[in-house]
Structures are given as structure tokens and as C-alpha cells.
C-alpha positions in Angstrom: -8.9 3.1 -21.4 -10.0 3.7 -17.6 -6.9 2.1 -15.7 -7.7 0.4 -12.2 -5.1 2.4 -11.0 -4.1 6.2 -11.1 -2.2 9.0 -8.8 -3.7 12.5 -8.8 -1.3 13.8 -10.5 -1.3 16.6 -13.2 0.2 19.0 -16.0 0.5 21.5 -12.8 2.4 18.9 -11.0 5.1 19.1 -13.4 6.2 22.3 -11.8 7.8 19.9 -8.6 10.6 19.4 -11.5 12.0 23.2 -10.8 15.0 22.8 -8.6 14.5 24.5 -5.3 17.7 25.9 -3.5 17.5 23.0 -1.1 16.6 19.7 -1.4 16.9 19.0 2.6 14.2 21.8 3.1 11.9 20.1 1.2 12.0 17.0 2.9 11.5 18.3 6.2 8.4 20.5 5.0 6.8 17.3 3.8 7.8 15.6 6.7 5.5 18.6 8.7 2.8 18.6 6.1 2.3 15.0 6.5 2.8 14.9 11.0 -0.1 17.4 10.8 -2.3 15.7 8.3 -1.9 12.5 10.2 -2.5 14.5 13.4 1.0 13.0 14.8 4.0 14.5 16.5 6.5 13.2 13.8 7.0 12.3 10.5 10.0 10.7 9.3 10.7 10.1 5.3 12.3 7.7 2.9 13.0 6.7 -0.3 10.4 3.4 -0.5 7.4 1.9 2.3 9.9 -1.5 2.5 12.9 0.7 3.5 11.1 2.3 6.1 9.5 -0.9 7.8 13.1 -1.6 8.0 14.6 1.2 9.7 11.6 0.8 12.5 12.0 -3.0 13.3 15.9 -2.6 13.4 15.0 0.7 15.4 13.7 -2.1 17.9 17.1 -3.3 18.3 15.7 -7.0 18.9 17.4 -8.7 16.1 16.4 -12.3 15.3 12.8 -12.4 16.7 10.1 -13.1 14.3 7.3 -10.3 13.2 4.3 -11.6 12.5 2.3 -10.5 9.3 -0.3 -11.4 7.2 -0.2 -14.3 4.5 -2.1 -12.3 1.9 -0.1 -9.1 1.6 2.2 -7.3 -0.5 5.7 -9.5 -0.7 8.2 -6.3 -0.2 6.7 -6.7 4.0 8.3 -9.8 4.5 11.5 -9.2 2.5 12.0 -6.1 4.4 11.2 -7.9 7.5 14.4 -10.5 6.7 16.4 -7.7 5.5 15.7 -6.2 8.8 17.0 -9.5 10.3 14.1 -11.0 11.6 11.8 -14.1 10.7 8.2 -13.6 9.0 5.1 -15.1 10.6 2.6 -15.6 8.5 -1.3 -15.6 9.6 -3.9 -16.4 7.6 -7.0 -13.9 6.8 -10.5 -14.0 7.6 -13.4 -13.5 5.5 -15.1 -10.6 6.0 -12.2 -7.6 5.4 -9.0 -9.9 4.0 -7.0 -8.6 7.2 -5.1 -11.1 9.3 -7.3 -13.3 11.6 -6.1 -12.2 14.8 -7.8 -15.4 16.7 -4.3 -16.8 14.9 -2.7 -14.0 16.1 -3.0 -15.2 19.7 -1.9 -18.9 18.4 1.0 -17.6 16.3 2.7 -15.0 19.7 5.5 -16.6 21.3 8.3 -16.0 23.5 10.1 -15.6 20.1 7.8 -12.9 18.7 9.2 -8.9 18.8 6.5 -7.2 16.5 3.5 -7.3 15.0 2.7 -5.8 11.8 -0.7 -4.6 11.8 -1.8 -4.4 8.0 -5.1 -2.3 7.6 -5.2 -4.2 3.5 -7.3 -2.4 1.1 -8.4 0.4 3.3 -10.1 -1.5 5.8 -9.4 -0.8 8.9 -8.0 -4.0 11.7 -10.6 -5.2 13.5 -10.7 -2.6 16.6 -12.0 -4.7 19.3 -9.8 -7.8 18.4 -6.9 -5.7 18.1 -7.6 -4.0 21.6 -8.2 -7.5 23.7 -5.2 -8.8 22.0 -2.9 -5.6 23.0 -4.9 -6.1 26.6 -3.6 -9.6 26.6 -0.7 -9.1 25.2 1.2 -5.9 26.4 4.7 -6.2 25.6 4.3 -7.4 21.9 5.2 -4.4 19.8 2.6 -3.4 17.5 3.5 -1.6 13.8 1.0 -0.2 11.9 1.0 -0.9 8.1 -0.5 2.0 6.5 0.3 1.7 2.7 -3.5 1.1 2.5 -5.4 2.3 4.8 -3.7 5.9 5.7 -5.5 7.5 8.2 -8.7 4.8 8.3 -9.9 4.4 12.0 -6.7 6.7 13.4 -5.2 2.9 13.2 -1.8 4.5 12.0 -1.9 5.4 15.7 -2.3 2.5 17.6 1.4 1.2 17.9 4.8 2.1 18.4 5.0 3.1 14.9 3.5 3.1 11.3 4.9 3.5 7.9 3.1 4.1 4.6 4.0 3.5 1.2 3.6 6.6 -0.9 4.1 5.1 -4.8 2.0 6.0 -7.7 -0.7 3.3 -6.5 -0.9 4.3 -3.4 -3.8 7.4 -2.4 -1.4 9.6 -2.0 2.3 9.6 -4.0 6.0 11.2 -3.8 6.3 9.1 -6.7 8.3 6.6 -4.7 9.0 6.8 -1.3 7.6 6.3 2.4 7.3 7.6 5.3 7.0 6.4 9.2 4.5 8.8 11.9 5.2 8.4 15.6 3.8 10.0 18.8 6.8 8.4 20.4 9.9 11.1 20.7 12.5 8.5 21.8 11.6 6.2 19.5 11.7 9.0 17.0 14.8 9.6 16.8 16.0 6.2 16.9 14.3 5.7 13.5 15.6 8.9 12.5 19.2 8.0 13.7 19.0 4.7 11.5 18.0 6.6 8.2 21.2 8.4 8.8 23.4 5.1 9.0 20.9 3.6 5.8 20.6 6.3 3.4 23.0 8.4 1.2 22.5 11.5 -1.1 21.9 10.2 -4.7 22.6 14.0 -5.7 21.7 15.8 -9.0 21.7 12.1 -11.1 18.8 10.8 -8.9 17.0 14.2 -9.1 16.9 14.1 -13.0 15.7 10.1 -12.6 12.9 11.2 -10.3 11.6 14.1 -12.3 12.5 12.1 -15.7 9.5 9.1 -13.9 7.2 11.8 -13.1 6.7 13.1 -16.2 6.5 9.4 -17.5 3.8 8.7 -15.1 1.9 12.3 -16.1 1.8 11.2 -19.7 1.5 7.4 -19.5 -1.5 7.3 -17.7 -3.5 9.5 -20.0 -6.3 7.5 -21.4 -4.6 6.7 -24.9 -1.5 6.4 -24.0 -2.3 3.8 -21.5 -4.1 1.7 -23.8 -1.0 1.7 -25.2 1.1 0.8 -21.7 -1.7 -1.8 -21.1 -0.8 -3.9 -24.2 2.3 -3.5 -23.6 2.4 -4.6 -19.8 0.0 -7.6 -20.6 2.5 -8.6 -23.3 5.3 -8.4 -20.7 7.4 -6.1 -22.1 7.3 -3.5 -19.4 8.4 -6.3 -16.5 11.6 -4.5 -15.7 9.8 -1.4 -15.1 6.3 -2.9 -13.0 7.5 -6.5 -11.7 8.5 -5.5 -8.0 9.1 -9.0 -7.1 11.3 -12.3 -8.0 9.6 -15.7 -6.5 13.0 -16.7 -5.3 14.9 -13.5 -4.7 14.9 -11.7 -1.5 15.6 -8.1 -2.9 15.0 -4.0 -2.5 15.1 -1.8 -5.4 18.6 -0.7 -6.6 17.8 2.4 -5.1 15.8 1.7 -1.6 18.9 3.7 0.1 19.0 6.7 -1.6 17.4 9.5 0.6 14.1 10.7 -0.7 14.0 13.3 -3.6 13.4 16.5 -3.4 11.4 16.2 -6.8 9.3 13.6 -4.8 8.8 15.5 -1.5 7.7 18.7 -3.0 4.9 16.2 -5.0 4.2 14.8 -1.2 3.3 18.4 0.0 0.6 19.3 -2.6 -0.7 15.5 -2.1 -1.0 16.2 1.6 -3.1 19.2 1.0 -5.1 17.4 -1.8 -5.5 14.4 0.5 -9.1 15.3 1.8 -10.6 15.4 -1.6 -9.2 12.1 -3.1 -10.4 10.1 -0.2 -13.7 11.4 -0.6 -13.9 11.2 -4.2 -13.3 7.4 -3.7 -15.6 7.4 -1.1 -18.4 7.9 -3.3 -17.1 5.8 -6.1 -17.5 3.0 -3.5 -20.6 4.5 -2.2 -22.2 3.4 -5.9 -20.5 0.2 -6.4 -22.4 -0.7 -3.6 -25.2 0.2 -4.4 -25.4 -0.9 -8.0 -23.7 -3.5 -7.6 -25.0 -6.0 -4.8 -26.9 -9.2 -5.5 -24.7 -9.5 -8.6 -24.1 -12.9 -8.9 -22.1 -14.5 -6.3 -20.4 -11.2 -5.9 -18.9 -11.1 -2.2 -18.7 -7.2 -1.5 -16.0 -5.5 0.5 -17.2 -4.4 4.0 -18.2 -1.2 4.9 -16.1 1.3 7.7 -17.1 4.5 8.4 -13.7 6.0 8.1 -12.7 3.7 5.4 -10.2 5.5 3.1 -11.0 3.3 -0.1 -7.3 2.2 -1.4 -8.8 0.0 -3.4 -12.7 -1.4 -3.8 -12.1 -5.6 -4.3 -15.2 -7.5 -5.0 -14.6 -11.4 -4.9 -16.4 -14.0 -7.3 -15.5 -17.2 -8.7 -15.8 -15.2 -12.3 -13.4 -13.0 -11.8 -11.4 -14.0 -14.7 -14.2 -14.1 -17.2 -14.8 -10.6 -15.6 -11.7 -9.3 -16.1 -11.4 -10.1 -19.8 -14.7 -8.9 -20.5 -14.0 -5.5 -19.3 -10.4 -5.2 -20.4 -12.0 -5.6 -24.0 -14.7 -2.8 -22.9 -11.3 -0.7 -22.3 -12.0 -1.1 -18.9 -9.1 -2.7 -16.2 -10.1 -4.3 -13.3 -7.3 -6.5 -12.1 -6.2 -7.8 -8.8 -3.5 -5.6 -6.7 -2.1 -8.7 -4.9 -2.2 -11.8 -7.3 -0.2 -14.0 -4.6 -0.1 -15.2 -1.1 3.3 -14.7 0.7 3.4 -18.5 2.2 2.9 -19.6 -1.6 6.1 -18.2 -2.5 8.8 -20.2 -3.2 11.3 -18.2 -1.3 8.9 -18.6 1.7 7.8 -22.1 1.9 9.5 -23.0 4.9 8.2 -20.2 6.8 5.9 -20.6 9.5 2.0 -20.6 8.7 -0.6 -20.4 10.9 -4.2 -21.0 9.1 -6.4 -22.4 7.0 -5.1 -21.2 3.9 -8.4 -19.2 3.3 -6.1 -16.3 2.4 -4.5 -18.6 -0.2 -8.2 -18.4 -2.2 -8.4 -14.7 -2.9 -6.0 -14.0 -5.9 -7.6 -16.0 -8.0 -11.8 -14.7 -6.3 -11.0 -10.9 -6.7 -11.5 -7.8 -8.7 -10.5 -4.6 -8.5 -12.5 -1.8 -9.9 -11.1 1.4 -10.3 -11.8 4.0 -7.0 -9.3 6.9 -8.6 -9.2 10.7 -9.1 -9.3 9.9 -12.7 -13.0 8.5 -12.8 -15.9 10.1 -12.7 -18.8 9.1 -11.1 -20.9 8.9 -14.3 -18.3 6.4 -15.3 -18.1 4.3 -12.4 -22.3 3.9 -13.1 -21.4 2.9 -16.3 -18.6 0.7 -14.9 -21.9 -1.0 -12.7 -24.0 -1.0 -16.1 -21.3 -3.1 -17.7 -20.9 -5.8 -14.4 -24.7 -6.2 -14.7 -24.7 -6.9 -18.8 -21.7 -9.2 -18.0 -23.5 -11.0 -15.1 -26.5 -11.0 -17.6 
């Protein structure tokens, strides 16, 4: 089965299990791997994406503002925007990249607003000229780059104070878990730094042995039997306590969001920086023949097309999504939707403010995700297009 996800990972990436001499070491030479590859004078690591969004906005030290965000985006940015202690704003999308509309932006800024964060969803870079008048406009509101996406698309990672990046096994690059903020700002630097140090602890030996324990998982459970295997079982629910991230009415971080980051995962990080060049094109050209094959399908709405788009994922919306889905999960084929939600839907959030017109609140059930990965080839992502096109037919 060709999974709609997959790290580039490997049998040789087994050898980040080998205990090095020091685990502190390892960090900080990801941490450098990862400033240079971002082309940024600092690179500060943790153990998730969420926990780092959280030591930047309390970084800030402007408690109880709100932070404006996008309605359609992963849940874990808003929770770690209250656990921060702050108020989410959410803004609707538009409808040519699914980013925020930032027209709403302008509507949503008050004298109550402290940040912005900036989500570049899906590899598609925030609209640059929007984004500029508003900053223009707008000077004083803080801007944070959400990267877990888009990585290094459009050098938005440096248009802010500040942007983190998620770096799980979905993401284009992985330390397994874990995240990591880049900042050309010294001062504020070390502020983010100083808070990791009041946040995190050592999880020691115990939560080296979990981390290289889950990366051998991962290495094995995504080979294509196995994972036909893991895909029954996750459709059946059965795997919920390992993939659900999320409770509808629970505001929570994993057990572990404040345990410093492994040394298991940052040594992973460092061959993932220096591999990071030839995943992004890889799904580069993936996209490049979706594209190609693939328009005038149906109603199919493609995704837009960005010079330095890095690809996290290549979403496609129709109104038979559904039918799609099941047609090509029974071809052994999974093309499901990353973000099957919209964070002003959620119970826990329905007395947040919304700004909008809930065009955001369409997309999980329009969208498909086909698989951009390491893992596929680009004979099988023409077969991939052969299959749409007998569906459509």
C-alpha cells in the first residue's frame, strides 16, 4: 500500500540509536545544521512544534492578548496559543491557497491583538504583497511565522520576529518528534532560549530508549506491507491512542511536550537537514505531474502554483472526494485529508472569536491528499493520475 504520508527515513537511519557520549552536543549540532540550512543566525530546539510556539509567544512577555490564526489549521496552534496564556483569533481562508484571508486580518487587529501567526498551510507560501501592506499598515503587530508546512517556501520563515516548525514523521523533514524555532533576532534569542530552560527537563536514558524504540517502529511500519496492515488497523480505530493528537473538548499537550529533545531525534534532524534539498525536489516533481495529468479532471480545484513552493502536501478539492478516497484506498492507494476539521468547529472553541465567511469551514469534507513523499516514485505517481482519470471516468 502507497501511504499519503511518509518520512525519509531508512535501515541506515537506524544507526541514530547508537548512544553518543553526549546528548547536549547533539542538540546543539542540529541546532547549527538547521540555522545554516534556513540561512538564519539561530536555531533553537524542542521536543514538539506546539511547545515551541509556546515558548515564543510567552517569550513576548504580553500575556492575555489575543494571537490571531487561521480557522483551518492544525488544532495543537490554538491549544498552545491558550497554554501560552493568550486568546485565539480565528480568520477565515480564502480560496485560492487555503491560507488565512488577510483582508480579515486587517478587520480582526485590535488594540487587544499581540501576535500574528502567519501559517504558510500546505507549502504555500502567505500571500507576499498582502502580508507586506499589512506589516506597512500595521507595524507594531508581531508577526510569527508558522513553518510546519512550508519550511523554507518564499524565505517566509523570515519575515517576523520568529518562526517555529514542526519536525514529526509527517512533516518534510523529521527528529521524529520535535520542533524547532529560527530567529535573526539575538535578544529575542535568547529570551526563547531562557524559557526552554524554565519549560523543559531531561527525560534521561528512559526517554532515549522510547525515542529510538518509535523510530524503529516508524522504519518498519511504514514499509508497504506492513502498512497495509497499520492502515486497517488505524481505519478500524484501534491505533487512536497512538495517531489521535486531539480531544474536541480537551485543551492538552502530549505527556511529554516538556521533555528536552532527544538525542536519538536530533542526530535523525542532522542527516534530514543534509537530505533536505533532495526531498523537496523529489516532491516538487511529483507535483509537477499531478498537474499536469491531472487538470480538467472533473470539478477538480488544483492547488496553486509558487515558485519556491516546498510541496508538504499536494490537496486537490472536489465535491467527490469521498467517493475518491474509497476508491483508491481499495486500489491500495491513501489519499486522505491532513486536516479533517476547522478550529472554530470545535467544541472547545465555539465561543472564540471568528472573523469570516466560513469558506474555510468547507474544505475537510472538498479535499484530497495524494501522496508527494520520498517513498513514491514518479512512475507511480503517473499511475496514481491513471487511476484519478479511470475513477473520474
Amino acid at each position: 500500500m502507497i501511504p499519503r504520508l511518509k518520512a525519509d527515513l531508512g535501515i541506515s537511519d537506524l544507526a541514530a540509536i547508537w548512544p553518543s557520549r553526549d546528548r547536549n552536543l547533539d542538540v546543539e549540532n542540529f541546532e547549527r545544521a538547521f540555522a545554516e540550512l534556513a540561512d538564519q543566525k539561530h536555531a533553537i530546539a524542542f521536543p514538539y512544534g506546539r511547545t515551541a510556539q509556546i515558548a515564543i509567544l510567552q517569550a513576548l512577555g504580553q500575556p492575555g492578548g489575543e494571537v490571531i490564526c487561521p480557522s483551518y489549521t492544525c488544532v495543537v496552534v490554538a491549544h498552545a496559543i491558550v497554554k501560552a496564556g493568550m486568546k485565539p483569533v480565528f480568520i477565515d481562508s480564502n480560496q485560492l491557497d487555503f491560507n488565512m484571508d488577510f483582508s480579515l486580518v486587517r478587520k480582526a487587529t485590535s488594540s487587544k491583538t499581540k501576535a500574528i501567526i502567519a501559517t504558510s498551510i500546505f507549502g504555500h507560501p502567505v500571500n507576499e504583497k498582502e502580508f507586506r501592506e499589512y506589516r506597512k499598515d500595521f507595524p507594531d503587530i508581531i508577526i510569527v511565522q508558522d513553518c510546519a508546512h512550508s519550511f523554507l517556501a518564499n524565505d517566509a520563515h523570515k519575515e517576523g520576529i520568529a518562526a517555529f516548525f514542526g519536525l514529526n514523521i509527517s512533516k518534510i523533514i523529521t527528529t521524529i518528534f520535535g520542533g524547532m524555532v529560527t530567529t535573526d533576532n539575538s535578544e529575542f534569542a535568547a529570551k526563547v532560549r531562557m524559557k526552554r530552560e524554565e519549560m523543559l527537563v531531561d527525560g534521561g536514558i528512559a526517554h532515549e530508549i522510547k525515542r529510538s524504540l518509535y523510530l524503529t517502529a516508524v522504519i518498519v511500519s511504514f514499509t508497504r506491507l506492513i502498512y497495509r496492515v497499520v492502515n486497517f488497523l488505524e481505519r478500524k480505530k484501534l491505533l487512536n491512542r497512538f495517531v489521535k493528537y486531539y480531544d474536541a473538548y480537551i485543551i492538552d499537550l502530549p505527556k511529554d511536550a516538556f521533555i528536552r529533545m532527544s538525542g536519538v531525534g536530533s542526530r535523525v534532524g542532522l542527516k534530514q537537514c543534509e537530505r533536505y534539498y533532495k526531498i523537496v525536489e523529489h516532491r516538487r516533481k511529483l507535483a509537477k505531474i499531478y498537474h499536469k495529468n491531472l487538470k480538467g479532471i472533473l470539478d477538480f480545484i488544483m492547488p496553486p502554483k509558487h515558485k519556491n513552493m516546498t510541496v508538504s502536501h499536494f490537496v486537490i478539492r472536489t465535491k467527490y472526494a469521498e467517493h475518491i478516497k474509497n476508491k483508491c484506498l481499495y486500489n491500495n492507494i491513501q489519499v486522505g485529508e491532513l486536516i479533517d476539521y476547522d478550529c472554530s468547529e470545535i467544541p472547545i472553541y465555539k465561543n472564540a472569536k471568528y472573523y469570516g465567511y466560513k469558506k474555510s469551514k468547507q474544505f475537510p469534507k472538498l479535499v484530497i491528499n495524494l501522496p508527494v513523499h520520498i517513498g513514491i516514485s514518479e512512475l507511480e505517481a503517473h499511475k496514481i493520475c491513471t487511476l484519478l482519470r479511470n475513477i473520474a471516468g
